[in-house]
N, C-alpha and C positions, 0 to 999 in steps of 0.2 A: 504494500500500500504506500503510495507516493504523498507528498507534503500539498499536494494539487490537488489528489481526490479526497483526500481530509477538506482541505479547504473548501473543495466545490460543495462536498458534503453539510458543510457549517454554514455557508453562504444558502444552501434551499432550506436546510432546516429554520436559519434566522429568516429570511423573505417568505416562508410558509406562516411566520407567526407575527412578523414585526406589525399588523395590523391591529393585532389582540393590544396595544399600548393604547389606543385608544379607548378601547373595549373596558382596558380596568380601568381607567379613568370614573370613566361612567360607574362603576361599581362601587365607588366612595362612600354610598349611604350605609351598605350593610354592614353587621357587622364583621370584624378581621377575623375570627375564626369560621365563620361562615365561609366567608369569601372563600380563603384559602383555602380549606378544602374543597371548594366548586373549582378551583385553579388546580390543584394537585389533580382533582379526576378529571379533568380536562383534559390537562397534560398526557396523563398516563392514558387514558382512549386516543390522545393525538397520536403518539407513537407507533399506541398497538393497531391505529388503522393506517398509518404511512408503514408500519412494515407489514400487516399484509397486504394491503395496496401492490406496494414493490413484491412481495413473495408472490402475489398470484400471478405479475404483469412476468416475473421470470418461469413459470409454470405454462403462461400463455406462449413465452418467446418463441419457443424451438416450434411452432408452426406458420411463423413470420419470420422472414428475410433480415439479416440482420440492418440492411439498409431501412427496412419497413419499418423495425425497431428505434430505432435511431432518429428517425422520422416522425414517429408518433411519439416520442418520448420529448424531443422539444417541441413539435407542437402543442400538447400539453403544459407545458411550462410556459410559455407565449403564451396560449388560452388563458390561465389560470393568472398571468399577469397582466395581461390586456382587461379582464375582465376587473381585476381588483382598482385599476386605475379610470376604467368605465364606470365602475360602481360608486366608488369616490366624488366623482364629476359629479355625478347624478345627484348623490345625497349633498353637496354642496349646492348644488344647488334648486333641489329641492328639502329643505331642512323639515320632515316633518315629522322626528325623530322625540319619541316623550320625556320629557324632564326625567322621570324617575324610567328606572328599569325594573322592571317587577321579575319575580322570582323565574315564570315562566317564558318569559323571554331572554332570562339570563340562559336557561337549557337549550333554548331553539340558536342563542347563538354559538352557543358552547358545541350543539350539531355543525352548526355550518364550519367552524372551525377542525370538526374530523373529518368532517367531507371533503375541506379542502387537502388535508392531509393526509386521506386516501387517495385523492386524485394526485397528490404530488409523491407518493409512496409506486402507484402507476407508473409517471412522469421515471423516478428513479430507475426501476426496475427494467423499464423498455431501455433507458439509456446505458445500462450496462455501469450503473455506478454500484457504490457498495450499500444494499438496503439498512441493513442494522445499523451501520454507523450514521446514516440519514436520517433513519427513524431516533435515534438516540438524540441526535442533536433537535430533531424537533421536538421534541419532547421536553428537551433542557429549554430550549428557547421558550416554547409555550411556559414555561413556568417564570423565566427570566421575564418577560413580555409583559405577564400578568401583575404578576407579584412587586418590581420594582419599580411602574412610575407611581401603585399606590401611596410606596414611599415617601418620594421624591417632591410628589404633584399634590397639588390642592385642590380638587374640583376639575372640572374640564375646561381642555384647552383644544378647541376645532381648528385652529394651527397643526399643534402637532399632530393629532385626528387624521389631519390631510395629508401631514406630509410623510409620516412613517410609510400609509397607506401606498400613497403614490411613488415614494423610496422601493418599497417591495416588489410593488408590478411591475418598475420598471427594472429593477433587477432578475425579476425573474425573465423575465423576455430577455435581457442580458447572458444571461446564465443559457436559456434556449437557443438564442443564437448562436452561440459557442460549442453548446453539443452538439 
């Protein structure tokens, strides 16, 4: 394992979660032992569905071309980051987003964030990168994501909201383009 696929590996894991900085912002009302465990399970489903995401897309491989592979594996990653920096646009500029985040909204995003990390668990797998060390760092990131601007931050900042967001998507299209 070379010092390039660690790092390609740490770069999707960080840009699969760098969006969630917004996310805990928002999550300021409840209380810290709450939270954090809504963050640790979070985390630990992020992983476990970026690696099997990646476990199944290398189960699927050997009946696609490795070309084919490689192909739909940064497409994916482009998708997955075009789409973050679409969605972005969109909520900025239509803001119609609730003051408070009630409990069951907090699970519906806590979904979309393993979904994205199944789809980016795929994305690895077709690319022929290393799944476990993927799935591992997103897992770390989700929890770093989560847990550290509650610290840091006071309430929400639609600044930064935007700009991790559109930081991610366009890394990941970065990251696709390359593979």
């Amino acid at each position: 394992m070379t010092i390039s696929a660690i790092m390609f590996s740490a770069t999707i894991g960080a840009c699969s979660n760098l969006s969630d900085i917004g996310l805990a912002l928002s999550f300021t009302r409840y209380k810290r032992g709450i939270r954090y465990s809504l963050f640790l399970a979070t985390a630990c489903f992020s992983m476990a569905a970026c690696l099997l995401g990646g476990l199944t897309s290398i189960h699927i491989e050997p009946l696609l071309s490795t070309r084919a592979c490689n192909l739909l594996g940064s497409f994916l990653m482009i998708a997955i980051g075009t789409w973050t920096i679409f969605h972005t646009f969109y909520n900025h500029h239509h803001p119609d987003t609730p003051v408070t985040i009630h409990f069951h909204e907090m699970m519906l995003i806590g979904l979309a964030q393993i979904l994205t990390d199944l789809a980016m668990g795929f994305a690895v797998g077709f690319s022929h990168m290393n799944v476990w060390l993927t799935a591992m760092f997103a897992g770390f990131f989700c929890i770093v994501c989560f847990v550290l601007p509650s610290h840091f931050f006071i309430g929400e900042t639609p600044q930064l909201k935007q700009h991790t967001a559109i930081l991610s998507g366009a890394l990941l299209i970065i990251l696709g383009i390359i593979l």
